[in-house]
C-alpha positions in Angstrom: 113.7 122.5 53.1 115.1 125.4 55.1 118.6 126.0 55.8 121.2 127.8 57.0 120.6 131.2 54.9 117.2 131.2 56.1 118.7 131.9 59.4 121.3 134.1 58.6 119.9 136.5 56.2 122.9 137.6 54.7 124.5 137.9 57.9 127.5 135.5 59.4 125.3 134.6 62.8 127.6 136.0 65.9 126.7 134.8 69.7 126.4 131.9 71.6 124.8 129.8 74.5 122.8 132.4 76.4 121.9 130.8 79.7 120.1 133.7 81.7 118.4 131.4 84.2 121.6 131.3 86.6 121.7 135.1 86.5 119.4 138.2 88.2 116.9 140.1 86.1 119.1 143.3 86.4 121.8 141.3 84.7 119.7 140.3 81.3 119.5 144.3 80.7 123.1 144.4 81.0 123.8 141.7 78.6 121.2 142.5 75.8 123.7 146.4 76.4 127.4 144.2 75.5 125.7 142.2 73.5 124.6 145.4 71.2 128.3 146.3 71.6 130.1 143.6 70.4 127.6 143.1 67.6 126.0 139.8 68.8 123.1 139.5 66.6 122.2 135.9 68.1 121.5 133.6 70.6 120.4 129.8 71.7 118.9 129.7 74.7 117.2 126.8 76.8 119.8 124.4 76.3 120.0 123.4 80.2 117.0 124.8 81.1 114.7 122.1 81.8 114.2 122.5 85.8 113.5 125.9 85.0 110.8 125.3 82.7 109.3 122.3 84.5 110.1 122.6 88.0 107.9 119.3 88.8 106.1 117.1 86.8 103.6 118.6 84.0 104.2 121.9 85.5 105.2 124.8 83.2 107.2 127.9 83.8 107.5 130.0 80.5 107.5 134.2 81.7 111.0 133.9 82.1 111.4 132.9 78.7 108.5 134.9 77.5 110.6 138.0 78.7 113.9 137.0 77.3 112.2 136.4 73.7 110.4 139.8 74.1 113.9 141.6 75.2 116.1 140.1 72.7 113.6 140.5 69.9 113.5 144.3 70.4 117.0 144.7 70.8 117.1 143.2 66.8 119.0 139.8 68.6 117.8 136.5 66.8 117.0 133.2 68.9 118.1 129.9 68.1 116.0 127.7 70.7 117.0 124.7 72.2 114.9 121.9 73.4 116.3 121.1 77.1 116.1 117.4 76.6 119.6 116.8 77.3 119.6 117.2 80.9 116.3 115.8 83.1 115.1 117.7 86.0 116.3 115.5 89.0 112.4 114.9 89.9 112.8 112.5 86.4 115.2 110.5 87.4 113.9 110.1 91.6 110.2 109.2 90.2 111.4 107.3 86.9 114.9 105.5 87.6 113.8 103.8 84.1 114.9 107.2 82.5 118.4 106.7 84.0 121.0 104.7 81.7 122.8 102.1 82.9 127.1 101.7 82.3 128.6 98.4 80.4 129.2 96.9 84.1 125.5 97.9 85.4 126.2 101.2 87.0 123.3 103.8 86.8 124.3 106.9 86.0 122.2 109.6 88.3 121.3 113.0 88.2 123.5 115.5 89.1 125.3 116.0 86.0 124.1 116.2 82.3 122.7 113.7 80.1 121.7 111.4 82.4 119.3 110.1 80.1 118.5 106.6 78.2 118.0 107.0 75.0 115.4 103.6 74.8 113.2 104.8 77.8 109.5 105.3 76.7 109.1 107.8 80.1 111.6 109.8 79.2 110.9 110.0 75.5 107.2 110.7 76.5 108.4 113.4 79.1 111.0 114.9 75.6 107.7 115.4 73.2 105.7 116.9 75.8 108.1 119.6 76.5 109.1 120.2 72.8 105.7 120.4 72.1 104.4 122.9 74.3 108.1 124.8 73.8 107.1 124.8 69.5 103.2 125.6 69.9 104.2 128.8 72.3 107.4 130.3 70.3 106.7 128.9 66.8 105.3 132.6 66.0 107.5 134.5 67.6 109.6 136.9 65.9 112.8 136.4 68.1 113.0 132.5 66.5 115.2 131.7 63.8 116.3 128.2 64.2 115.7 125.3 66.4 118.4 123.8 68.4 117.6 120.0 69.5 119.2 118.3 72.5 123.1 119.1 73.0 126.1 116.7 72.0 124.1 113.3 72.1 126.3 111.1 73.0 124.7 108.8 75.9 124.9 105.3 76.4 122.7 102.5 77.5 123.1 99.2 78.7 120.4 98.5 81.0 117.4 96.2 80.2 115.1 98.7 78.5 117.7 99.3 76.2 118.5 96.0 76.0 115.1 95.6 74.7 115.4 97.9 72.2 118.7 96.2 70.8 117.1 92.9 69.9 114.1 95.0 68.7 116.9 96.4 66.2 118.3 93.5 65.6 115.4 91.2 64.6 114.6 94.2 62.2 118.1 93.9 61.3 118.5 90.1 60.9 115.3 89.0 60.6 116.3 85.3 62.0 118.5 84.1 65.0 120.6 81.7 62.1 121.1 84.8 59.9 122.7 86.7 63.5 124.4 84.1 64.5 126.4 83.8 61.0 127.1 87.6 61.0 128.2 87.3 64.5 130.4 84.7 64.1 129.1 83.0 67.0 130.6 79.9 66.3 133.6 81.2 68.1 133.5 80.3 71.6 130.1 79.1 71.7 128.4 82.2 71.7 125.1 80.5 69.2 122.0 82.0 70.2 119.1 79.8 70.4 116.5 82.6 71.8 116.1 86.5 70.7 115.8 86.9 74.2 119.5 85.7 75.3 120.7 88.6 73.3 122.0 91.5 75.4 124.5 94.5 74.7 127.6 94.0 75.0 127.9 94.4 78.9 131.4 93.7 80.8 132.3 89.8 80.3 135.5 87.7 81.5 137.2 88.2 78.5 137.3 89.9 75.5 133.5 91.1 73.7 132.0 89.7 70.4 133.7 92.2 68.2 130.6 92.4 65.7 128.3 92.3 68.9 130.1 95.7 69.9 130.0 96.9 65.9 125.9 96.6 66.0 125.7 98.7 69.3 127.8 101.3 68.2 125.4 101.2 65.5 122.0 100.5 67.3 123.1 103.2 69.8 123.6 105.8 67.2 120.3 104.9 65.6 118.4 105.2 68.9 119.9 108.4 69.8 118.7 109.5 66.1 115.0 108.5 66.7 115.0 110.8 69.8 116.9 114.0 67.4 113.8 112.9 64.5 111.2 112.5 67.0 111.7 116.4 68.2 112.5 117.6 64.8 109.4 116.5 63.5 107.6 118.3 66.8 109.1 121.7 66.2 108.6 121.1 62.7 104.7 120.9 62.7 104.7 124.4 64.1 107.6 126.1 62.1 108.4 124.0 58.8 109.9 127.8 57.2 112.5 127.6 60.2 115.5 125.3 60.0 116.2 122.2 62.4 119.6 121.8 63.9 121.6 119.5 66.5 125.6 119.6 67.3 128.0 117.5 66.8 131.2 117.0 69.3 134.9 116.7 66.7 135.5 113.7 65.2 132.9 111.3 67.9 132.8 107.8 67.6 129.2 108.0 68.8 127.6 109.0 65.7 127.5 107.9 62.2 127.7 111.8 61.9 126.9 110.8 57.8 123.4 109.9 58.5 122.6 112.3 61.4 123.7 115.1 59.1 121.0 114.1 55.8 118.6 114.6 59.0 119.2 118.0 59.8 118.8 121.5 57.9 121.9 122.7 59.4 124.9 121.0 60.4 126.6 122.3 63.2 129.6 121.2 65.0 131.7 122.1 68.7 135.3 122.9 68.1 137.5 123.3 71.3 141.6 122.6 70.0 143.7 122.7 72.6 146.1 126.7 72.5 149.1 125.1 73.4 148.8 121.7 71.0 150.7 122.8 67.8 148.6 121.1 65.8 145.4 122.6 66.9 144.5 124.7 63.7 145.2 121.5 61.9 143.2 119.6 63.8 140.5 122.4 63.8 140.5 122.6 59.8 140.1 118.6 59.7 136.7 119.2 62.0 135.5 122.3 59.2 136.7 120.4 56.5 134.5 117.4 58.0 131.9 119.4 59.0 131.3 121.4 55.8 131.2 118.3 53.5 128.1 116.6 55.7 126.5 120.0 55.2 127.1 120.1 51.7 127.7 124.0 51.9 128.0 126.2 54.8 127.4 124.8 58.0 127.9 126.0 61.7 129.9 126.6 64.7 127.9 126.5 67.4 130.1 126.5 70.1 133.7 127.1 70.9 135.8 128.8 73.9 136.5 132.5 74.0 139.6 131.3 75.9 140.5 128.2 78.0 138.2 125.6 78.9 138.1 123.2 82.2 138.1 119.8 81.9 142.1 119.2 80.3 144.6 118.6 83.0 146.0 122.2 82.5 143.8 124.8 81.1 145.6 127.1 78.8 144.2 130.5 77.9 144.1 131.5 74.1 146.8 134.1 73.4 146.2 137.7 71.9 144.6 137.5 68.5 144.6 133.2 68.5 140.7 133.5 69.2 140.2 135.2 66.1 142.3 133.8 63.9 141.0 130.4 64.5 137.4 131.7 64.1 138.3 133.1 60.7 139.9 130.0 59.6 136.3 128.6 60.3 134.9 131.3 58.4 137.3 130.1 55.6 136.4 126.9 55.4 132.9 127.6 55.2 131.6 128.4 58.3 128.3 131.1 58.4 127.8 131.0 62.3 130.8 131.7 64.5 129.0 131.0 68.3 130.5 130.0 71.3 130.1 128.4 74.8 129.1 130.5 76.3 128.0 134.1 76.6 128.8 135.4 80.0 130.8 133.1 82.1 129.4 130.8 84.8 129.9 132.1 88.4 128.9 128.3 89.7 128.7 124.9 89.1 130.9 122.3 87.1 131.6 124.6 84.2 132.6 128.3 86.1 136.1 127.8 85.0 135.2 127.4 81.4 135.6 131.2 79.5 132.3 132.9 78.6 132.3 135.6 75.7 132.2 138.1 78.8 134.8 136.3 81.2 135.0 137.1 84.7 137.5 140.4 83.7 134.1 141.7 82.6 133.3 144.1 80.0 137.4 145.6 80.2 138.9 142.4 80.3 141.0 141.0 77.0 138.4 138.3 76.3 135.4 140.7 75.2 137.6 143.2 74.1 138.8 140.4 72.0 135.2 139.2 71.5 134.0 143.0 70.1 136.6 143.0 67.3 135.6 139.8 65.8 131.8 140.9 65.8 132.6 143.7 63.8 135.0 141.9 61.4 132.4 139.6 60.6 129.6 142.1 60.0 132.3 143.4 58.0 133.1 140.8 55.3 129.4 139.0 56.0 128.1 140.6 52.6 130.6 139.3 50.8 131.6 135.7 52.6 127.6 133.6 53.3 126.8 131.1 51.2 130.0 131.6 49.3 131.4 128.0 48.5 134.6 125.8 48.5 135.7 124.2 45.7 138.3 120.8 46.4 139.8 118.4 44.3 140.5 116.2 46.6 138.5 113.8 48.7 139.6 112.0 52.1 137.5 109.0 52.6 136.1 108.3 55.9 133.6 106.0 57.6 132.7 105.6 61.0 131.7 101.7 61.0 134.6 101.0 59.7 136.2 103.1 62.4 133.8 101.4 65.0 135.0 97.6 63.4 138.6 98.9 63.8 138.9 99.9 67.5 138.3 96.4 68.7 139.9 95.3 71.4 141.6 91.8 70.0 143.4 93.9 66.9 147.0 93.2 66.0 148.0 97.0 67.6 146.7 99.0 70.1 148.6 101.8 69.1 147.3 102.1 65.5 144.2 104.7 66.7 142.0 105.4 63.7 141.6 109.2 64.0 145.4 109.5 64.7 145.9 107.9 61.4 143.3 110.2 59.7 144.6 113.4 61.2 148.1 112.5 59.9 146.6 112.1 56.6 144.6 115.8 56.6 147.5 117.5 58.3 149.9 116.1 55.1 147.3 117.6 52.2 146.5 120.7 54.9 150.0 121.6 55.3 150.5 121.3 51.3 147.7 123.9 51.0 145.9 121.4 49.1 141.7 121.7 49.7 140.2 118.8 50.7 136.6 117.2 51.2 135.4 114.9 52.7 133.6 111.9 51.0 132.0 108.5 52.5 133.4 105.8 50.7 129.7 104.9 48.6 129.5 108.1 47.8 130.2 109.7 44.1 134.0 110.3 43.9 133.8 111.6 39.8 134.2 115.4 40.7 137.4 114.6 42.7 140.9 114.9 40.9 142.3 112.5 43.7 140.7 110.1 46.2 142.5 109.6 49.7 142.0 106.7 51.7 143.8 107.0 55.0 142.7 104.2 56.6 139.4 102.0 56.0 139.4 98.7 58.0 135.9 97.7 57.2 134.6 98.1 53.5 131.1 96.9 52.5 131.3 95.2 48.7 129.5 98.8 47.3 132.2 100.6 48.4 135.0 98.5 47.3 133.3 98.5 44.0 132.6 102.2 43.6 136.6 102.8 44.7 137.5 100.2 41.7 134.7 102.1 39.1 136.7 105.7 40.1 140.3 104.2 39.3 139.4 102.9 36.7 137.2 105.6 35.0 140.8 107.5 35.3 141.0 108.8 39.1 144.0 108.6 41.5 143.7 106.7 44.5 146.0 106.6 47.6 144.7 103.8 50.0 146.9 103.8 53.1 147.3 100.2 55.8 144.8 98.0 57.0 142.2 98.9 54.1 139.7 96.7 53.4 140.4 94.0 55.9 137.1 93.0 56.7 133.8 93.3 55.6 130.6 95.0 57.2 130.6 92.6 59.6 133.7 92.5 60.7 134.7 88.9 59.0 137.7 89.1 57.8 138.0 89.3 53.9 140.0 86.3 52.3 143.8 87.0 52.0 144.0 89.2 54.9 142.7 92.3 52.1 139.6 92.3 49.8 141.2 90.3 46.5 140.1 93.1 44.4 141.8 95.7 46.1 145.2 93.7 45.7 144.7 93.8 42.3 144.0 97.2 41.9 147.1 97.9 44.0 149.7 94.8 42.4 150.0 93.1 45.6 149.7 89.1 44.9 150.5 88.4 48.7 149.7 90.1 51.9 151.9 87.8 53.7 152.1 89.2 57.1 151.4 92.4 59.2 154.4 94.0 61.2 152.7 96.7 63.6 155.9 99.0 65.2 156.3 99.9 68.8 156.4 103.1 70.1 159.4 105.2 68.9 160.1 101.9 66.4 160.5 102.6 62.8 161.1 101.2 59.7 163.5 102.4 56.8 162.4 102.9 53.6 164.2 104.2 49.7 163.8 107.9 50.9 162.3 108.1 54.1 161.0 106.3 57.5 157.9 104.2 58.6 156.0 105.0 61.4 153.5 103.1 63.3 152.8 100.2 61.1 154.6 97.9 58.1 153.6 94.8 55.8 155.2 91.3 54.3 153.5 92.2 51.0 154.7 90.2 47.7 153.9 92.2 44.8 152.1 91.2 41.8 152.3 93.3 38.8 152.3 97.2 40.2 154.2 100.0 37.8 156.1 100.6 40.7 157.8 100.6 44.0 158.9 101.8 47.2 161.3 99.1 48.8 162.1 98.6 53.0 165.6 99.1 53.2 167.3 96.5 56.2 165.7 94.3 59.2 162.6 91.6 58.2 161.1 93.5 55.4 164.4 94.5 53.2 163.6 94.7 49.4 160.1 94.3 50.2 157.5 96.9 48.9 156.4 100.2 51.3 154.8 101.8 48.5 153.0 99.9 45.4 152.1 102.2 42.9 149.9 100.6 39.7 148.3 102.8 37.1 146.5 105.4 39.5 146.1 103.4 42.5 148.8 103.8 45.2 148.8 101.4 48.6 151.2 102.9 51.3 152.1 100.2 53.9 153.3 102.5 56.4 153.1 105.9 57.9 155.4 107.8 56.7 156.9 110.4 58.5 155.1 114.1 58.4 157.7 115.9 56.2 157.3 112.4 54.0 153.9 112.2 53.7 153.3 115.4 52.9 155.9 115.0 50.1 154.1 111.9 48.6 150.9 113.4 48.5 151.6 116.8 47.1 153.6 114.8 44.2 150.5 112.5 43.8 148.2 115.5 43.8 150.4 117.4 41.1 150.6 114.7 38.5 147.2 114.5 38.7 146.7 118.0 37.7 145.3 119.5 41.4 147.8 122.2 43.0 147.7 124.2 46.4 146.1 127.2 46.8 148.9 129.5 46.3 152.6 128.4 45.6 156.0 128.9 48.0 153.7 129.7 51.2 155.5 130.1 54.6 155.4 127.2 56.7 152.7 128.2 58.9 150.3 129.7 56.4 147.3 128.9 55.6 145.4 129.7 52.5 141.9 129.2 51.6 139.4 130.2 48.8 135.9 130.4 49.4 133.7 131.8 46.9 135.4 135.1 45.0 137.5 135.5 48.0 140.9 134.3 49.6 141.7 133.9 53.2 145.4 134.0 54.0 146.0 132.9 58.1 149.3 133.0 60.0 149.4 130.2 62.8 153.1 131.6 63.7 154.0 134.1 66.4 156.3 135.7 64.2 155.5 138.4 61.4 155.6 136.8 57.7 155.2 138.0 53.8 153.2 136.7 51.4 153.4 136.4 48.1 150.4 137.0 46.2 150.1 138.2 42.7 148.1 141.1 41.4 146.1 143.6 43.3 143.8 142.8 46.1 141.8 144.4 48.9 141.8 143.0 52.5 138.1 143.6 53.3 138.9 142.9 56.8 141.3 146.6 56.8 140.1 148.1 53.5 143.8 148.1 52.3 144.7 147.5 49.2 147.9 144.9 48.1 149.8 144.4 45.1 151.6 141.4 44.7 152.9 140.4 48.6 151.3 141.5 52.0 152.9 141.4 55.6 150.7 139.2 57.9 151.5 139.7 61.6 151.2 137.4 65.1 148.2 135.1 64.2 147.4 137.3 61.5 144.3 137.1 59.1 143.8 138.8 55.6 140.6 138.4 53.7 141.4 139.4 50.1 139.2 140.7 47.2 140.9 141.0 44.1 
């Protein structure tokens, strides 16, 4: 199959979202000329252009494009071409209201916006292939394409009857009977039994609170449907270009997606990255997205879109200060990232998005952004030869799963402020700020090349994953399960003893009495630091060792319940805490950081033959560093410590 380095050709692809369609002729010259100067060397193009290409029904419009593939194409500027399926010309939704989806309380959602489409509708599905198609038989040969770009950020919704239709369809593939639903279900609570396939809807608003395992399968039929229409364009575009890879992006950390699965489906894995400039833990959160992103690709992967500088949808909408643009584009490059694109290239001058930053802001060709924008281009051609397709090695694995995030965020659960991806970004950020590399793993996966398996929080565990958890601590690996782990099973039934009996063994906890969520700004002492968020009555059986609570319900209790290998940690512990815990854990199992004695706001990162040092501070720093090395991105050479300055970035060779 082909991938990423079919694309890139050696090359670290440079650009982003090209939308020439809301600009003059004159101005495409003008672009291809800044593009050429700040060493953009590709493109995606078409991604809302599906009024342009059919302005009414069956109609075709393709010179525009013709000219734009001719123009880049001669100015050496690759195209990655997007199917426009993720925004219906208005005439779709006046002629076919069916294409339209419908909200949980049976609002349609109209035109006017962007996806405004149901992912179940046979029109608009019908209305998707026929413009792929004719896109893929008329480009497939031309020299400007290097990669197909389907849809953009799937992540609709549907509850009107069409999709309803669909879901039982899924379900009696599923279930196969009503009796077999019904028990998986649990509809035995409040007299939910369904005697009929057809009484079955989604989960639409009720009195009270929903089926919770009703809600888990729509999550899950919802991300299926919204695969079938990614695989049913792939395999278009395919037909006419199987040398050229496939791609679609995924939005951070979604809960729409079992991002898992999607990602087996595509060639490339590509992801949107927008942290907040002012959130201090934005390059955290940023490396938990790469981290993420590069383990579903399996090897370098894609950014295919971020923001030059602020964007417009937060409440305020910070800029990015001098040199943060390119220091967190590096750190994507570090963490194996071989296509550093953005939203978008020049910046809108109407409609919702006009306030978001385009490569070439509003400043123009003088203003701070490019300027910004021309440096990193010819960084990256820079250190290209020497950074694609170079690879990450980690040692440790952080488990995560999103049906067991989907089981977790029901409504009925014993705290509302225990958020899943809160509790799995305080996990990363512990091992990220330790400088300790980390994949990420799905909890079925193989664990056996990782020194150290971290579990921050998996609510719902199917028996195959419990048992290949118990087959790695016991063929010698460490394991660090944090709270609320393997409650419940697939479907959401909760597992005998409040915890899956084997996992209490593995851990030495005979009792899981009781849970004791915190309130906000509550927290819980324990023998050498504070709990956070969450606490347990646990009775211990037979673990090696342990943590107590120190004072109120829980005194002389267990936090932490070491046995063997296997930790369980009943709490959050506080950063500083957590971060202690798991750097100890990681040492004594032979797995250290990167580099040793880094400053506090330094990042360091090998990939391939090569180390990347970042400074997130605002202040100048030295680094230790032992030996000689050249920063490819100065050509200076280093022996033994380097000053990095304001968001500074070094790229060493030794």
């Amino acid at each position: 199959m082909p991938n990423l380095h079919d694309a890139t050709r050696g090359r670290i692809l440079f650009g982003g979202d090209y939308n020439p369609e809301q600009w003059p002729e004159e101005t495409w010259h003008e672009d291809v000329r800044l593009m050429k100067d700040a060493g953009v060397n590709s493109v995606t193009l078409g991604v809302f252009s599906w009024s342009k290409l059919e302005p009414e029904p069956g109609a075709r419009e393709f010179g525009w494009l013709d000219t734009l593939m001719d123009l880049l194409h001669d100015n050496g500027i690759g195209v990655v071409l997007a199917t426009p399926t993720s925004s219906p010309p208005p005439w779709m939704g006046r002629l076919h209201p069916d294409t339209l989806p419908v909200t949980e309380d049976g609002r349609t959602e109209w035109w006017g916006g962007r996806q405004h489409f149901s992912h179940s509708s046979a029109t608009y599905r019908r209305y998707a292939a026929a413009i792929t198609e004719d896109l893929a038989a008329r480009y497939g040969g031309h020299p400007a394409l290097t990669m197909w770009h389907i849809n953009n950020e799937y992540c609709s919704f549907d509850f009107g009857d069409e999709a309803a239709a669909a879901f039982r369809r899924w379900l009696r593939e599923k279930y196969g009977a009503l009796d077999t639903l019904n028990t998986a279900w649990g509809t035995a609570f409040w007299s939910q039994g369904y005697d009929s396939w057809d009484g079955i809807l989604p989960p639409r608003t009720p009195h009270y609170l929903k089926n919770p395992t009703q809600v888990l399968d729509f999550r899950r039929f919802t991300s299926d449907m919204l695969l079938e229409c990614f695989a049913a364009e792939r395999d278009i575009v395919r037909r006419y270009t199987p040398h050229l890879p496939v791609t679609t992006n995924f939005m951070p950390l979604w809960s729409g997606q079992d991002a898992w699965r999607w990602a087996a489906e595509e060639d490339v894995v590509s992801v949107d990255i927008y942290p907040d400039p002012r959130d201090p833990l934005g390059a955290q959160n940023g490396a938990l997205v790469q981290d993420m992103t590069r383990s579903q690709a399996r090897g370098p992967w894609m950014l295919m879109e971020q923001a030059a500088g602020p964007v417009n949808w937060r409440g305020v909408n910070h800029p990015k200060p001098r040199g943060l643009n390119r220091l967190w584009s590096l750190q994507a490059v570090a963490r194996g990232a071989d296509a550093v694109c953005y939203f978008q290239w020049r910046q809108s001058r109407q409609g919702a998005e006009k306030f978001h930053s385009g490569m070439v802001s509003h400043a123009g060709e003088e203003g701070r952004t490019f300027q910004e924008v021309k440096q990193l281009g010819a960084e990256l051609a820079r250190i290209a030869p020497r950074v694609t397709g170079g690879r990450i090695t980690a040692n440790i694995a952080v488990l995560h799963d999103w049906h067991a995030w989907w089981a977790a965020a029901q409504d009925g659960r014993p705290s509302t402020r225990v958020e899943y991806p809160d509790v799995l970004g305080a996990w990363h950020r512990a091992l990220w700020e330790a400088n300790l590399t980390t994949d990420f793993a799905h909890p079925e996966h193989d664990l056996t090349p990782y020194s150290v398996v971290v579990v921050p929080q998996l609510y719902a565990l199917t028996d195959r994953a419990i048992d290949n958890l118990l087959a790695y601590a016991r063929d010698g690996g460490t394991l660090v399960c944090g709270f609320l782990t393997g409650v419940a099973d697939e479907d959401d039934r909760v597992r005998p003893g409040g915890m899956d009996a084997r996992l209490r063994e593995l851990f030495g906890i005979r009792t899981l009495h009781e849970w004791w969520p915190l309130d906000a700004g509550e927290t819980v002492e324990c023998d050498g630091f504070r709990g956070t968020l969450w606490s347990e009555e646990i009775e211990a059986g037979r673990p090696d060792r342990t943590v107590p609570y120190k004072g109120g319900e829980l005194d002389g209790l267990p936090a932490v319940l070491r046995r063997g290998r296997a930790w369980y940690v009943s709490t959050l512990p506080e950063p500083e805490a957590l971060r202690e815990l798991l750097a100890r854990v990681a040492a004594d199992a032979g797995v250290r950081p990167v580099l040793d004695a880094l400053p506090a706001e330094v990042e360091a990162v090998r990939r391939g033959e090569l180390l990347f040092l970042l400074n997130h501070g605002r202040e100048p720093v030295t680094v230790e560093v032992p030996g000689s090395h050249t920063d490819l991105l100065t050509g200076e050479g280093h022996t033994d410590r380097l000053t990095l300055g304001r968001y500074g970035v070094a790229v060493l060779a030794s």
